[in-house]
C-alpha positions as CSV (number, residue, x, y, z in Angstrom):
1,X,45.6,-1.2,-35.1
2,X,46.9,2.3,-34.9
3,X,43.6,3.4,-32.7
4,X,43.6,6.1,-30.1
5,X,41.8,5.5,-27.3
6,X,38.7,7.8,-25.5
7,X,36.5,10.2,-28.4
8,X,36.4,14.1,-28.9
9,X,34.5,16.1,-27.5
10,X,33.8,19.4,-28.7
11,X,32.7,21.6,-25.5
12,X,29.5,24.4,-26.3
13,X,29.6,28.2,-25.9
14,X,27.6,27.6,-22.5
15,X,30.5,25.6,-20.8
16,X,32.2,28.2,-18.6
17,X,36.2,28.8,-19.5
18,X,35.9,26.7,-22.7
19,X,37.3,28.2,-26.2
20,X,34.0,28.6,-27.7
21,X,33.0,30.3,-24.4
22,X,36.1,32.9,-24.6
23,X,35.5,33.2,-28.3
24,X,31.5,34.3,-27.9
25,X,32.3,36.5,-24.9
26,X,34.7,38.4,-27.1
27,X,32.7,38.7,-30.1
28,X,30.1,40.1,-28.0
29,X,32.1,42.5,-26.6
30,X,33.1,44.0,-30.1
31,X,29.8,43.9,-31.0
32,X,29.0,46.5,-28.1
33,X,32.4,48.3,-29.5
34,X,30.9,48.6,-32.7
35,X,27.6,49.6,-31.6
36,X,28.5,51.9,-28.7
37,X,32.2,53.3,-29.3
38,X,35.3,52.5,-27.5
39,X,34.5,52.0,-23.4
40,X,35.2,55.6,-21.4
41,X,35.7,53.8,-18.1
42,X,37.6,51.0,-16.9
43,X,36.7,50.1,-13.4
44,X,38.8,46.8,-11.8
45,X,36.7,45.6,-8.5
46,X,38.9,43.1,-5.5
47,X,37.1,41.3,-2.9
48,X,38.0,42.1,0.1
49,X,38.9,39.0,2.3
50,X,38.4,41.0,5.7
51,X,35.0,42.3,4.4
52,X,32.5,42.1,7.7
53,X,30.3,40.2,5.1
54,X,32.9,37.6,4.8
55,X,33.9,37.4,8.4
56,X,30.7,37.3,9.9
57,X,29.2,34.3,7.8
58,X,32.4,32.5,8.8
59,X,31.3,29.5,10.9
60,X,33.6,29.1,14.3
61,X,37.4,28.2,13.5
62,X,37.2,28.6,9.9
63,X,39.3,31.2,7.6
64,X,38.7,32.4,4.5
65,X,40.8,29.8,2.6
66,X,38.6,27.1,3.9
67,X,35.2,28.7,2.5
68,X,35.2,29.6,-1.1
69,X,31.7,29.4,-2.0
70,X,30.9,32.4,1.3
71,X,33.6,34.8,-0.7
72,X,32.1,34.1,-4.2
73,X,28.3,34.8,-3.2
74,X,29.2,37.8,-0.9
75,X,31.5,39.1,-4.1
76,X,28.7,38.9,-6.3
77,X,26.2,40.3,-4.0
78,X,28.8,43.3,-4.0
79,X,29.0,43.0,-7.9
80,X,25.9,43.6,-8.6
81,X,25.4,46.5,-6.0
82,X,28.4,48.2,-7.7
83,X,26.4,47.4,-10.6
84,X,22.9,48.9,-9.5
85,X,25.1,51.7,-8.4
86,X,26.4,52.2,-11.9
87,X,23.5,52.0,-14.1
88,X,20.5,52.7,-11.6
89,X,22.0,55.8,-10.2
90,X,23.9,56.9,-12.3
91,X,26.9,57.8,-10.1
92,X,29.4,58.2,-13.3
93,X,26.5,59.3,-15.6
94,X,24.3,57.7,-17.7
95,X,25.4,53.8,-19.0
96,X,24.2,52.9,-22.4
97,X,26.4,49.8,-22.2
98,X,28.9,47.7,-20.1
99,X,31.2,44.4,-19.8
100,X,33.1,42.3,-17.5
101,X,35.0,39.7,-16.6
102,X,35.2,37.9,-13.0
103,X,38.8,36.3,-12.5
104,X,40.2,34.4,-10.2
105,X,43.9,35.1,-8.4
106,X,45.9,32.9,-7.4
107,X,45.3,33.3,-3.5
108,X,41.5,32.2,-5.3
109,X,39.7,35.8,-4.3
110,X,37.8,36.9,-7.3
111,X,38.2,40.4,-8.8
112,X,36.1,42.0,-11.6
113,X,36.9,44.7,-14.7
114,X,34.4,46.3,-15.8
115,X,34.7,48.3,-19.2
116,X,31.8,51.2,-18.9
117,X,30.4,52.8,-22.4
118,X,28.7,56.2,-21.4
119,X,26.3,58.2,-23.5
120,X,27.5,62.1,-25.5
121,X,26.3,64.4,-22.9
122,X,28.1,61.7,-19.7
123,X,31.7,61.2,-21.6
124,X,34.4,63.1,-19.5
């Protein structure tokens, strides 16, 4: 009787990678546009496969292809030290706003940009 089969289903903004996700993510990163001016540093971060962190978590006869979930915590344990690094100490001066994004390639090692908004007195 001309019925489709199955319902829709409309994902929320908290499901990760759906449109309403993307959408939000990008109207909060104008917002911080509009708020704090355009970003003076874009910094793309790579995980390192043959990072000692990696390796030596790596149970015996395993490579890196086989253990996704060791290369995604140790890349955000690095994430968020490059993070601390950035707005605790102050290493490019002083942060009043930042984004990013975590992707994945296609060998599946994550890699991060980061957009950086510094104050007056920190712009280059």
């Amino acid at each position: 009787n001309n019925l489709t089969p199955g319902k829709i289903v409309i994902l929320p903004s908290s499901f990760q990678g759906s449109p309403r996700n993307m959408q939000q993510n990008y109207q909060d990163a104008m917002a911080m546009v509009s708020k704090f001016g355009k970003p003076d540093l874009f910094v793309t971060f790579t995980c390192n496969p043959k990072a000692a962190d990696i390796i030596e978590n790596l149970p015996t006869g395993q490579n890196v292809e086989d253990r996704p979930d060791i290369v995604a915590r140790v890349f955000r344990m690095h994430i968020k030290e490059l993070l601390k690094d950035i707005t605790e100490k102050h290493i490019f001066g002083h942060v009043v706003g930042y984004v990013y994004v975590i992707e994945f390639q296609k060998r599946g090692l994550p890699h991060c940009h980061l957009l950086i908004m510094l104050d007056d007195q920190s712009k280059l």
